[in-house]
LORO-617196 format. One record per residue (C-alpha): residue in one letter; x, y, z; residue number from 1. Coordinates in steps of 0.25 Angstrom, whole numbers, plus 5000, padded with zeros to 4 digits. Last residue first. Example, Ala and Ser with C-alpha at 12.3 -4.5 7.8 and 13.67 -1.06 7.14 Angstrom:
2
> res; x; y; z; n
> s; 5055; 4996; 5029; 2
> a; 5049; 4982; 5031; 1
# end
This chain:
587
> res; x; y; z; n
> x; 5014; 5111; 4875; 587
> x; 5012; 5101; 4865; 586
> x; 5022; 5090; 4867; 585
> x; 5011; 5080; 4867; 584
> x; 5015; 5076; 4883; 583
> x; 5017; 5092; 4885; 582
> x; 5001; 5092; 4879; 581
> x; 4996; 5081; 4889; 580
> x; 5002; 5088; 4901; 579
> x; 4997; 5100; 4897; 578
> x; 4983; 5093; 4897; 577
> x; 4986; 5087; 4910; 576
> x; 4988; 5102; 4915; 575
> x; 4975; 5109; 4908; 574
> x; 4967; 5098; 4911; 573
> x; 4970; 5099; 4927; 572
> x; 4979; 5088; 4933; 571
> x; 4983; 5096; 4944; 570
> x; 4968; 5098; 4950; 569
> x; 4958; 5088; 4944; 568
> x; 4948; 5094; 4938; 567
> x; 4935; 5088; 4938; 566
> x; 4921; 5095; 4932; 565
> x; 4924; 5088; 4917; 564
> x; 4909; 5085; 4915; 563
> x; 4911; 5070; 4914; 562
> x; 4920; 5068; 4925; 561
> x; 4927; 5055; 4924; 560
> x; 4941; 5060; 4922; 559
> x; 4940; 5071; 4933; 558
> x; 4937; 5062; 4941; 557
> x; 4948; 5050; 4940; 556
> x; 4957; 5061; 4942; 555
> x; 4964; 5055; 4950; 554
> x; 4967; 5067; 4960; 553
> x; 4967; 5058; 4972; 552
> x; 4953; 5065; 4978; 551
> x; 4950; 5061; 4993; 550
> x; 4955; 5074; 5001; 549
> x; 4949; 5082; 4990; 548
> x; 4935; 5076; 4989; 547
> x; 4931; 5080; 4978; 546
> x; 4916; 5086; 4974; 545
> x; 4906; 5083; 4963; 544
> x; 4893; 5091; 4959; 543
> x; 4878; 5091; 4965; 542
> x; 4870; 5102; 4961; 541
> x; 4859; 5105; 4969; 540
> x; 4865; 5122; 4970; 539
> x; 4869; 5119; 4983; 538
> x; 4880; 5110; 4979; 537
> x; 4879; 5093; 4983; 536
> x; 4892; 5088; 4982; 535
> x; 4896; 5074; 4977; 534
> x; 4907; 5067; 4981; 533
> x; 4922; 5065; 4976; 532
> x; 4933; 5058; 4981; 531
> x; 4928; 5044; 4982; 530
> x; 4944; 5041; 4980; 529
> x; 4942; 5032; 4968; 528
> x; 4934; 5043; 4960; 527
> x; 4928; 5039; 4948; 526
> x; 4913; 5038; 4952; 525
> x; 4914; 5052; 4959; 524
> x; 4918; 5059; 4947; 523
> x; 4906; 5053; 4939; 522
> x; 4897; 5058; 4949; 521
> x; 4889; 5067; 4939; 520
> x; 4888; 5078; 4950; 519
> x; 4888; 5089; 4937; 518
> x; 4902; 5096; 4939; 517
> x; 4906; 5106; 4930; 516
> x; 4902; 5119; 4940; 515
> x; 4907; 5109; 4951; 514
> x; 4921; 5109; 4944; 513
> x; 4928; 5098; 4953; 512
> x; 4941; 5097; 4958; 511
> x; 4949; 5084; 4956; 510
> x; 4963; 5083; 4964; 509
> x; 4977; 5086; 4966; 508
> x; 4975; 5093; 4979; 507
> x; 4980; 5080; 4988; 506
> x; 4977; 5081; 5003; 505
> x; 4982; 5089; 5014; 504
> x; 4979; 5084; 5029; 503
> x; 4973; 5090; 5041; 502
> x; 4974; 5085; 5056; 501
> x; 4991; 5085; 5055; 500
> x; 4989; 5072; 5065; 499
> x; 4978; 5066; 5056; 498
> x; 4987; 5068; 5044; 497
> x; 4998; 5060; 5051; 496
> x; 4992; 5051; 5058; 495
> x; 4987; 5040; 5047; 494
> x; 5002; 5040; 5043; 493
> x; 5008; 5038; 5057; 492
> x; 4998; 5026; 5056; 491
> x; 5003; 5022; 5041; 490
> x; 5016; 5022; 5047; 489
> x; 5014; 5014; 5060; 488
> x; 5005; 5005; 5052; 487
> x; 5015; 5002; 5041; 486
> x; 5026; 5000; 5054; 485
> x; 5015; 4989; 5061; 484
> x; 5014; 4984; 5046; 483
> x; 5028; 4981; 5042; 482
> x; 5032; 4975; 5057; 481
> x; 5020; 4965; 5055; 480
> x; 5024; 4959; 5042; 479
> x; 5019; 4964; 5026; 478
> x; 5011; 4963; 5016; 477
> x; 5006; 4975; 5010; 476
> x; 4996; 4988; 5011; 475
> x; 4986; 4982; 5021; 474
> x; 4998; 4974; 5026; 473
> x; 5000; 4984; 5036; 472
> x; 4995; 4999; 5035; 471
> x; 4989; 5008; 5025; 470
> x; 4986; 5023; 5027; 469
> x; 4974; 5028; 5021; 468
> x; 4974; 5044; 5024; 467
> x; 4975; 5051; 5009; 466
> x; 4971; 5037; 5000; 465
> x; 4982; 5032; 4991; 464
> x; 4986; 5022; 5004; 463
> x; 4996; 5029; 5012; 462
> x; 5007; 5018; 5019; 461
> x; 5018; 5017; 5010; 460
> x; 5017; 5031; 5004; 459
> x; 5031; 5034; 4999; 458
> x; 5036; 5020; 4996; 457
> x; 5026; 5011; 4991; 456
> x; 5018; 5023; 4988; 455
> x; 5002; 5026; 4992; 454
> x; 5000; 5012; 4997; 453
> x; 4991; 5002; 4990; 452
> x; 4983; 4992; 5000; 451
> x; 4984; 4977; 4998; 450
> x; 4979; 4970; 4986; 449
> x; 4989; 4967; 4979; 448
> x; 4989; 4975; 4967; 447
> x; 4988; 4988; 4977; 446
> x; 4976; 4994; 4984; 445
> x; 4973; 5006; 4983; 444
> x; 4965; 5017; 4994; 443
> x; 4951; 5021; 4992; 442
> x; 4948; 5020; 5008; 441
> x; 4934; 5013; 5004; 440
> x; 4941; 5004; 4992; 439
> x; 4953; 5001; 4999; 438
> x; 4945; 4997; 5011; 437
> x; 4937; 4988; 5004; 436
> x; 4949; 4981; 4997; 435
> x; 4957; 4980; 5008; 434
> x; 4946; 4972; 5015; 433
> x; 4953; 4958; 5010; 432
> x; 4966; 4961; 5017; 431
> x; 4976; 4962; 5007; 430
> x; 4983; 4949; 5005; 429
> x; 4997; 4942; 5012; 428
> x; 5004; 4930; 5009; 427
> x; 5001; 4914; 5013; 426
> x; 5013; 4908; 5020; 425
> x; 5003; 4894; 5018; 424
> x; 5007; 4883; 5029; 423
> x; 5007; 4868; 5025; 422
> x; 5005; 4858; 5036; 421
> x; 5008; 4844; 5036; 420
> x; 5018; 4842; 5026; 419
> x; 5023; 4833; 5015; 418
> x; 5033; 4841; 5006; 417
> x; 5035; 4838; 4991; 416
> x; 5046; 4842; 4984; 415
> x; 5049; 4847; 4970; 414
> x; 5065; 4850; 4968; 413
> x; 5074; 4861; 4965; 412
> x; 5080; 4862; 4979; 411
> x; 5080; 4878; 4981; 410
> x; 5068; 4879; 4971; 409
> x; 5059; 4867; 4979; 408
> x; 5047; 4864; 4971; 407
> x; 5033; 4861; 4979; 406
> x; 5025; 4851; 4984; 405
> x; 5018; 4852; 5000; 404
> x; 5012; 4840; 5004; 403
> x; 5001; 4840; 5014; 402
> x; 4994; 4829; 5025; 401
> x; 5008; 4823; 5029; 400
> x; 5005; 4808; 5032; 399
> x; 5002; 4805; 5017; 398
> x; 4991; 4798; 5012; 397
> x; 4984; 4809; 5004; 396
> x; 4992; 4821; 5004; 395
> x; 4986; 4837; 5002; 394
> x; 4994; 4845; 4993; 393
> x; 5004; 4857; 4994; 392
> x; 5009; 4862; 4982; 391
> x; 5021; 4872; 4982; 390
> x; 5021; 4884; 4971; 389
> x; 5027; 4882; 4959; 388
> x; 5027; 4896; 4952; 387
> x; 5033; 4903; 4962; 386
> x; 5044; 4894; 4966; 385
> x; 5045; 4886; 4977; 384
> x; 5057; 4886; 4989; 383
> x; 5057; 4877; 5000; 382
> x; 5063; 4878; 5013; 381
> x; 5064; 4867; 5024; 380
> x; 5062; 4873; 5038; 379
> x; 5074; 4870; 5049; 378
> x; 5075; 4883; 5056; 377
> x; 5088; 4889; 5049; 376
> x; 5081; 4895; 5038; 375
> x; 5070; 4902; 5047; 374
> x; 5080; 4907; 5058; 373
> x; 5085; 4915; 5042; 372
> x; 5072; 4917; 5039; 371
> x; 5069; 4924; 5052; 370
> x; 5081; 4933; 5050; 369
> x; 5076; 4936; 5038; 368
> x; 5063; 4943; 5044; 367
> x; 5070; 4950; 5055; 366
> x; 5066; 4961; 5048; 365
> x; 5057; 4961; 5037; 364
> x; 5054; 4952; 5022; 363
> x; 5055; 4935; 5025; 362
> x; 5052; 4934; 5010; 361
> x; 5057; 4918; 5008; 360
> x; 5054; 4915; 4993; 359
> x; 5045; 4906; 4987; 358
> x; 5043; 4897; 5001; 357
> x; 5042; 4883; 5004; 356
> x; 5045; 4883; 5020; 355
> x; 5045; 4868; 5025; 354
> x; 5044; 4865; 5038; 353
> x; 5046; 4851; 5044; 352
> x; 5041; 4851; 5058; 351
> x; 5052; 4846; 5069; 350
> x; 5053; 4859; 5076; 349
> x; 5040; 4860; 5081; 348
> x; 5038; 4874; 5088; 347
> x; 5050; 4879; 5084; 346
> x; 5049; 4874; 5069; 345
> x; 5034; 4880; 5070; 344
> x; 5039; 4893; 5072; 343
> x; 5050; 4893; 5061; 342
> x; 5038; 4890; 5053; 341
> x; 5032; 4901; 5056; 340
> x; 5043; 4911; 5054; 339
> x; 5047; 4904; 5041; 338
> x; 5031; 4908; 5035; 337
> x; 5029; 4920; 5043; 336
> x; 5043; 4926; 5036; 335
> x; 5038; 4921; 5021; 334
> x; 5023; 4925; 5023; 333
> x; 5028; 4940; 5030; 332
> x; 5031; 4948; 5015; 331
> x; 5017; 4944; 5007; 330
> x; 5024; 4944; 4993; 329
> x; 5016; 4950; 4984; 328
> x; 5011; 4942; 4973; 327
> x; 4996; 4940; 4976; 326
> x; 4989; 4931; 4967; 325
> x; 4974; 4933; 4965; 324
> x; 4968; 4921; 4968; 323
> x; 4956; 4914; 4960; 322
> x; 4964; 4904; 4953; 321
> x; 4976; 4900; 4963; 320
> x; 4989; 4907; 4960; 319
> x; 5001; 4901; 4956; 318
> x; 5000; 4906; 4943; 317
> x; 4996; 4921; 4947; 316
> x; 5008; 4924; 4954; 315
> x; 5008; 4923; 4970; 314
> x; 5018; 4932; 4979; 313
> x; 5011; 4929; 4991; 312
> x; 4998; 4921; 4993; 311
> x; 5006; 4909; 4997; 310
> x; 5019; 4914; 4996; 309
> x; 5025; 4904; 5007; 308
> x; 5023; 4887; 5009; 307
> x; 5027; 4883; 5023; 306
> x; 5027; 4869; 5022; 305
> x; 5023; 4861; 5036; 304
> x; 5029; 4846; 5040; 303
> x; 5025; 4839; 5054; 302
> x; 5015; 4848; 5057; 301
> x; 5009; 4844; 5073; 300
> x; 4997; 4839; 5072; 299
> x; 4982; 4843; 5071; 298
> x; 4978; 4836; 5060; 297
> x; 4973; 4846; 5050; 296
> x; 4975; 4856; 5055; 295
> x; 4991; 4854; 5057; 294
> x; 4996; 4857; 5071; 293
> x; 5004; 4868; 5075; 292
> x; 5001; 4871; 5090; 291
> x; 4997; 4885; 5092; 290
> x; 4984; 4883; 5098; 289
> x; 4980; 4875; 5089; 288
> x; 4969; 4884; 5084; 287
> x; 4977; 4897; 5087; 286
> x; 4978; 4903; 5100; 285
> x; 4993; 4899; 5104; 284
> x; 4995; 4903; 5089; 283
> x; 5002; 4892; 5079; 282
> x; 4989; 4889; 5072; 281
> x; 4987; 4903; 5069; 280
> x; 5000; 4907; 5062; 279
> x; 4998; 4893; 5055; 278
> x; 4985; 4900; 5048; 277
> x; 4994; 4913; 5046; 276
> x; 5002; 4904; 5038; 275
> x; 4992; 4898; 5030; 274
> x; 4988; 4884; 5033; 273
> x; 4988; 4870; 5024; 272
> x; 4984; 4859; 5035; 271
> x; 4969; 4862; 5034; 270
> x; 4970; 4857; 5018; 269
> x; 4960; 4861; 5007; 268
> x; 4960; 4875; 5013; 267
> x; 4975; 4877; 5010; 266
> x; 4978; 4867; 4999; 265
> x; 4992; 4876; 4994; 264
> x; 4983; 4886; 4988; 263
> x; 4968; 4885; 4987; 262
> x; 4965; 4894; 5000; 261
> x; 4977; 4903; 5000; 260
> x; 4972; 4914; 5007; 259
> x; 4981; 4926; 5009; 258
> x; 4981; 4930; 5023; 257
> x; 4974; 4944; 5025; 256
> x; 4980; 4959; 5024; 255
> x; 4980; 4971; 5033; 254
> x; 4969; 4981; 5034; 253
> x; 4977; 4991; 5039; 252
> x; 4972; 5004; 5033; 251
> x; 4978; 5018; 5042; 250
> x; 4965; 5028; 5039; 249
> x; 4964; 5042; 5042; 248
> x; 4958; 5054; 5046; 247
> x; 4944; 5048; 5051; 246
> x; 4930; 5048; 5056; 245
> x; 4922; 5038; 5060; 244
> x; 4907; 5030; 5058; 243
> x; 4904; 5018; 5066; 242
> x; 4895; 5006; 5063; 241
> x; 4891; 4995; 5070; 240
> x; 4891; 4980; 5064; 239
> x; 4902; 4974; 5071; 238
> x; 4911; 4987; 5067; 237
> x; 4908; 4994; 5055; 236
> x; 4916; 5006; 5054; 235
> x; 4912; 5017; 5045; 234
> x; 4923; 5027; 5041; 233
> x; 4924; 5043; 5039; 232
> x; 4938; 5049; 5033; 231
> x; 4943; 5062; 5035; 230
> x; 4955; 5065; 5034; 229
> x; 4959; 5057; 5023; 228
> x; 4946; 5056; 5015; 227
> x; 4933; 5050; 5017; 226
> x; 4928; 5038; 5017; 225
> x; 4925; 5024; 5023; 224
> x; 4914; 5014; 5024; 223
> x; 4912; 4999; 5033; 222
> x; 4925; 4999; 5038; 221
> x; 4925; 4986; 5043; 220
> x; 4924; 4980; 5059; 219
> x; 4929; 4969; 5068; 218
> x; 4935; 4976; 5079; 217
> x; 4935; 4991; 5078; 216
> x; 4946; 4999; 5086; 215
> x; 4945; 5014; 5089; 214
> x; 4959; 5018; 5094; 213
> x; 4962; 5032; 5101; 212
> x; 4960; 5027; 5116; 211
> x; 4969; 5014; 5112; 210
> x; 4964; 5003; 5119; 209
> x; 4961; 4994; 5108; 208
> x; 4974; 4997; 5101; 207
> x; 4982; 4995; 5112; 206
> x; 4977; 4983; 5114; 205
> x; 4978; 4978; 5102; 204
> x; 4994; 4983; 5101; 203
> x; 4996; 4975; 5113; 202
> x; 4988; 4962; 5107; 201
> x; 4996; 4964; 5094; 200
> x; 5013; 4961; 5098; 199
> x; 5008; 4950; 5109; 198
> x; 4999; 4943; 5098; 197
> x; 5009; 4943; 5086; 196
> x; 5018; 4935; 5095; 195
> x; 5032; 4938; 5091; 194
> x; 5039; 4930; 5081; 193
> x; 5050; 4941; 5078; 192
> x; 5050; 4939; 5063; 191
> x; 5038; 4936; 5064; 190
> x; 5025; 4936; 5070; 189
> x; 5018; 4924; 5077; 188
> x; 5007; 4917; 5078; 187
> x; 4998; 4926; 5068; 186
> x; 4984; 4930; 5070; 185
> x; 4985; 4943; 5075; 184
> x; 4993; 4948; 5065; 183
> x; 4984; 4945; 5056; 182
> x; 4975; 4957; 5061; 181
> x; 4976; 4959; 5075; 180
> x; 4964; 4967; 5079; 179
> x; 4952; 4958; 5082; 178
> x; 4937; 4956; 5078; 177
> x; 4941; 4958; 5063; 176
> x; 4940; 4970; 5054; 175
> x; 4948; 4980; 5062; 174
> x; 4946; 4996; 5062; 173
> x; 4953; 5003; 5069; 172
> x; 4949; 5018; 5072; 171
> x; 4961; 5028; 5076; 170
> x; 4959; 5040; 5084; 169
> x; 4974; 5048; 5084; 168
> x; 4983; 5051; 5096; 167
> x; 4996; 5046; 5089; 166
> x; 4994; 5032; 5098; 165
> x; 4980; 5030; 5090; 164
> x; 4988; 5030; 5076; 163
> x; 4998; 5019; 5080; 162
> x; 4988; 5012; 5088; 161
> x; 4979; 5011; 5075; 160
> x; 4992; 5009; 5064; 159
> x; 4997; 4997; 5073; 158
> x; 4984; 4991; 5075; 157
> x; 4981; 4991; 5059; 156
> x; 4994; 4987; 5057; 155
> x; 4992; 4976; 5068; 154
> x; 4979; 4973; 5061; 153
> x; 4967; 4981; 5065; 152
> x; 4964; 4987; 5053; 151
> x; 4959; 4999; 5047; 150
> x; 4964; 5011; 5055; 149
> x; 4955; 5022; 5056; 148
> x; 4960; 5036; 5060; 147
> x; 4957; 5049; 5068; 146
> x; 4962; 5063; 5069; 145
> x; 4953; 5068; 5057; 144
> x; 4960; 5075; 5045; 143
> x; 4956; 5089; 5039; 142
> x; 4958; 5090; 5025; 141
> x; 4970; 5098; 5017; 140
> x; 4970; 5102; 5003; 139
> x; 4981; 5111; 4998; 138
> x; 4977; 5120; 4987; 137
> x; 4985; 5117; 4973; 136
> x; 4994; 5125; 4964; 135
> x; 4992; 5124; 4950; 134
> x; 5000; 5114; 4938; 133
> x; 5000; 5121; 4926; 132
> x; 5013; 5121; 4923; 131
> x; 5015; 5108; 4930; 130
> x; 5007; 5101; 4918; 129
> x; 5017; 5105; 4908; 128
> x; 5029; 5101; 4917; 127
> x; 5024; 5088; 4920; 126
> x; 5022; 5086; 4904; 125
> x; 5036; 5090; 4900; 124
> x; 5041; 5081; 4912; 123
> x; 5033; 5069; 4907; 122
> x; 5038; 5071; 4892; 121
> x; 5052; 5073; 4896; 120
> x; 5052; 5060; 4905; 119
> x; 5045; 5055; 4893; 118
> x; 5058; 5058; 4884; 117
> x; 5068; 5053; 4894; 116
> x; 5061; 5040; 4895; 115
> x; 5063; 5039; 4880; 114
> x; 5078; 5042; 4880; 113
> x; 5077; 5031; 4891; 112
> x; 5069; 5019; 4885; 111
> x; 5073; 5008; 4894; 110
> x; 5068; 5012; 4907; 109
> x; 5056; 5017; 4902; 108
> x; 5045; 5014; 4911; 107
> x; 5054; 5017; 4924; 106
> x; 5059; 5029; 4918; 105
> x; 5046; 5036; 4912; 104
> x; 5034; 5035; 4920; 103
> x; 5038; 5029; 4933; 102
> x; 5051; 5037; 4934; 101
> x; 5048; 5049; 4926; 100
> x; 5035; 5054; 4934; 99
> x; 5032; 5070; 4930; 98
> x; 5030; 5077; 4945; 97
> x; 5021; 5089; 4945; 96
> x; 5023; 5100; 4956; 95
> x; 5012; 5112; 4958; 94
> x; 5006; 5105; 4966; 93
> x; 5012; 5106; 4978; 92
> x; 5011; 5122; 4979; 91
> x; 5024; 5128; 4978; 90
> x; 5029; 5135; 4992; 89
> x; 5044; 5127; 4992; 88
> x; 5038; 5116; 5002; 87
> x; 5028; 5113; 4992; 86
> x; 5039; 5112; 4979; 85
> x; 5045; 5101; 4989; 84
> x; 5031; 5095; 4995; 83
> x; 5026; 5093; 4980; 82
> x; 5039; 5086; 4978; 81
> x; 5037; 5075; 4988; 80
> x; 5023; 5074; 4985; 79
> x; 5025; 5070; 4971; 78
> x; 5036; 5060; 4975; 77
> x; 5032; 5045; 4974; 76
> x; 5017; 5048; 4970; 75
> x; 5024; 5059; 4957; 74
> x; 5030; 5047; 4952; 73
> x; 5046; 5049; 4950; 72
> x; 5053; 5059; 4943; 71
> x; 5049; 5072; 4935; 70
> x; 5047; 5083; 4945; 69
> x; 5040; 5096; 4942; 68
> x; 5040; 5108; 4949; 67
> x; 5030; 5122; 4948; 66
> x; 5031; 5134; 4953; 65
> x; 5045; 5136; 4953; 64
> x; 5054; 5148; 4956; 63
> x; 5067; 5145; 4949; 62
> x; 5076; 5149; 4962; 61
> x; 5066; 5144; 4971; 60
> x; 5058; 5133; 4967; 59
> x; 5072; 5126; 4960; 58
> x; 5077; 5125; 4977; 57
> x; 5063; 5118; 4977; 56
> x; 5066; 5108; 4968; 55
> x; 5079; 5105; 4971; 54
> x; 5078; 5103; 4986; 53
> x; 5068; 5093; 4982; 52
> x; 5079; 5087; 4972; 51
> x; 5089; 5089; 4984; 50
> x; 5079; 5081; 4993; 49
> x; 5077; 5069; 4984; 48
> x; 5065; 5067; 4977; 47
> x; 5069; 5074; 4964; 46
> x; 5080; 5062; 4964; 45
> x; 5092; 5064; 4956; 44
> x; 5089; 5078; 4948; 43
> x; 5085; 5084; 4936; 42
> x; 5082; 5098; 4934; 41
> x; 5072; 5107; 4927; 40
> x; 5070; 5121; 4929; 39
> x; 5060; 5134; 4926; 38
> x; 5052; 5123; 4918; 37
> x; 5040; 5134; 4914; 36
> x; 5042; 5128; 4899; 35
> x; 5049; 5116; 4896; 34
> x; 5065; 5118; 4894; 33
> x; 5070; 5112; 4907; 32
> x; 5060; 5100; 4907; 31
> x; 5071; 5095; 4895; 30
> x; 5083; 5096; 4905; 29
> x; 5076; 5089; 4915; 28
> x; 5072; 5079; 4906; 27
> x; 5084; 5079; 4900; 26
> x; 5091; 5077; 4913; 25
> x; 5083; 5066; 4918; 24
> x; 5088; 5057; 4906; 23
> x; 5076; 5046; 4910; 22
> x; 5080; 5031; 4911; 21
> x; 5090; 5030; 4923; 20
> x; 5086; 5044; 4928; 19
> x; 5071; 5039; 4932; 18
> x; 5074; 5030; 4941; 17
> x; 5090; 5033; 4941; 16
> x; 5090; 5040; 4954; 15
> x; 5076; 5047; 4952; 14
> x; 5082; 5054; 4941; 13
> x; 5072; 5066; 4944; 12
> x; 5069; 5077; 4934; 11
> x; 5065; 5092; 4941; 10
> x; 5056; 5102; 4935; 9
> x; 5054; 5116; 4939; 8
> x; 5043; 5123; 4933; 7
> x; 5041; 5137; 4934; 6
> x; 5024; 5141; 4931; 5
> x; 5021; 5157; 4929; 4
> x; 5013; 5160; 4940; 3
> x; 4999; 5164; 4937; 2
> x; 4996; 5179; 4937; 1
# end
């Protein structure tokens, strides 16, 4: 005989998040007196170990079988309360979480009677589908012990040794001749101005002769699929071919210098660099061999401008036609700017530097500091403002070779520079294959560009893809120190389902009715995940069949299906269609 459902519903204030708005103890009061609610109860934060403690002391003495929490977004805490009703012998999924902080109190902030009324109608309707919520099996795939980093940056360097070190194969795969990435090509590092080349060429090494480290060196992943667990690559590498197996994958692609041709005259003028481009002029290996001369006439600068946010935080007026402007601020141009020219004061103390900057970001440790020896080093500073950009132009007749225009907020007053050299603190953009590998690892990419993690806060290094780590400026702007600990992480992460050799994965998703299913291939089109495939059945029929570890429970098959074969587990008819009819007030 089926089990007679006992709800338990808890309310959330989330500190004031949703308490501020939402009169949380007449939800709770309300949710009281719907059928099967055995208990309802508010609380300060659901989240916090006494509103755990909460639940599962209710699951004794009032013998629940189902629980349902109205707070935040079910991707913030949904596993966390999954694990508390789990841990008391409840299957998972018989938990449903009604969101009133993004659906009700942050939306209607000002309208709280009303906000209370909706937080009523979302918690009748979590309560209606719960009772006829089922219990699910567990699904668990095997995972191989071996990964494939993608990248050979020092995130990508850092993530692959970090892995290999834990006794685990790891293939790395670099696009270019050489591992480094940007790093590589920079003159000095900062805050700690260390050499970049003594802190990579150790890591290099031990990379190259590491026993469980498979590096390729100027090769693509020519195709990928599969699932967490078991994935399966081609490598192309200098036109051969090779074909592996893996458990996971740690992405660490990086990013590429914005490109500011038509911005500032650079390409119309050799003197007008990028920063990464003055990086290379004042290596002992660089073109000059590190002597800072202008291009265009070899001699010592008399005058440079530092110009910064070129690429970073742009709006769409200030932006050449063509471009897409990226308003995020890059992080590292603002320190790499002043460090840079606090190099060249040492070097050649009696070249005028002037630093026009938007604001001064100098984000991480030590980083203040720097702008503080910065400050006291002589350069002039000049502050534009967003919508009036500084100019620089070429001069006719004049013994500098530039001119750098711009108004000045912290003297109010338009001035003109005459320099030799101007120096572009151009930001950070995604790498341009981020695109082809998102679309062959299906994972997101966010507004910007760059890779999407799971949650800001909770998942920081999981891509919405089961085993797709991200690593390094792949998912963001941000300094050495930040992406060698991201890679740390997202290699402990790659580590962890391949260490435990098997690996559960999400149950909430589409089964298909073969005696319904015709093989029409709709389903297939509609997947984002490539999570279904055709079967070939004895019989000659050929019908659709998930890939468990690959389906998100989206539902985008069922929707499509023409012959109404998909079912997708949790989100039956029978339960959105209560749902609908608690929404209506109809049962």
């Amino acid at each position: 005989m089926e089990e007679e459902p006992r709800i338990g519903v808890y309310v959330c204030n989330c500190g004031i998040n949703i308490g501020g708005v939402v009169n949380v103890d007449e939800v709770a009061e309300y949710a009281s007196k719907l059928p099967n609610v055995a208990v309802a109860r508010p609380q300060l934060y659901m989240c916090s170990d006494r509103g755990q403690t909460m639940i599962k002391e209710d699951i004794d003495e009032f013998k629940l079988n189902r629980v349902v929490v109205a707070s935040c977004s079910p991707r913030m805490h949904e596993p966390t309360f999954r694990k508390v009703i789990e841990e008391k012998g409840l299957n998972k999924y018989l938990f449903e979480q009604a969101n009133l902080r993004e659906h009700v109190s942050w939306v209607h902030s000002n309208q709280p009677e009303k906000a209370t009324e909706k937080a009523k109608d979302l918690v009748r309707m979590a309560v209606a589908k719960s009772r006829l919520l089922e219990p699910l099996p567990q699904h668990m795939v095997d995972v191989k012990g071996e990964a494939l980093v993608i990248g050979g940056g020092i995130s990508g360097l850092s993530a692959a040794k970090n892995i290999a070190d834990r006794g685990f194969k790891v293939h790395l795969v670099e696009k270019t001749p050489n591992f480094g990435g940007k790093m590589a090509q920079l003159y000095k590092v900062y805050p700690t101005f260390d050499d970049p080349q003594e802190l990579l060429n150790p890591l290099i090494k031990d990379v190259m002769e590491h026993p469980n480290i498979i590096p390729y060196l100027s090769a693509e992943i020519a195709d990928i699929e599969g699932y967490i667990g078991n994935y399966r690559a081609i490598i192309r590498e200098q036109a051969e071919e090779k074909e592996i197996e893996f458990g996971t994958i740690v992405v660490a692609t990086g990013y590429q210098p914005y490109d500011p041709t038509g911005e500032f005259t650079y390409g119309n003028h050799p003197n007008v660099l990028t920063l990464l481009e003055l990086h290379q002029l004042l290596r002992d290996d660089g073109p000059t061999q590190g002597n800072l001369v202008t291009p265009a006439e070899g001699k010592t600068p008399r005058s440079i401008a530092f110009i910064s946010c070129v690429g970073s935080r742009q709006n769409e007026d200030t932006v050449p036609e063509g471009k897409k402007p990226n308003k995020y601020c890059s992080r590292v141009c603002c320190t790499g700017m002043i460090a840079t020219s606090m190099e060249i004061l040492e070097k050649e103390p009696n070249t005028d530097i002037f630093v026009l900057y938007r604001d001064l970001r100098t984000h991480g440790k030590g980083h203040e500091e720097l702008f503080t020896d910065f400050r006291q080093a002589g350069s002039t500073m000049i502050r534009y403002t967003e919508d009036q950009i500084p100019l620089v132009s070429v001069t006719q007749g004049s013994e500098y070779p530039l001119a750098v225009r711009s108004y000045d907020t912290l003297s109010g007053m338009n001035i003109e520079i005459p320099v030799d050299l101007v120096v572009l603190a151009t930001g950070m953009v995604p790498d341009d294959s981020a695109a082809h590998i998102a679309s062959k690892l299906h994972i997101t990419m966010s507004a910007d560009g760059f890779f999407q993690e799971l949650h800001p806060k909770l998942a920081p290094l999981d891509s919405v893809t089961d085993g797709v780590y991200l690593a390094g400026c792949t998912q963001g702007p941000k300094d050495v120190p930040d992406s060698v600990s991201q890679a740390f992480g997202a290699a402990a992460k790659a580590c962890s389902p391949m260490a435990q050799g098997t690996v559960e994965v999400e149950s909430t998703i589409s089964v298909i009715n073969e005696d319904y299913c015709t093989g029409c291939g709709v389903c297939q089109g509609s997947c984002e995940f490539s999570a279904i495939v055709f079967e070939d059945k004895p019989e000659g029929k050929r019908i659709s069949k998930v890939i468990e570890a690959l389906c998100k429970g989206c539902g985008s098959c069922g929707s499509a299906c023409p012959s109404g074969a998909i079912t997708m587990l949790n989100f039956k008819d029978i339960q959105l269609d209560a749902m609908v009819r608690a929404a209506l007030l109809e049962g």
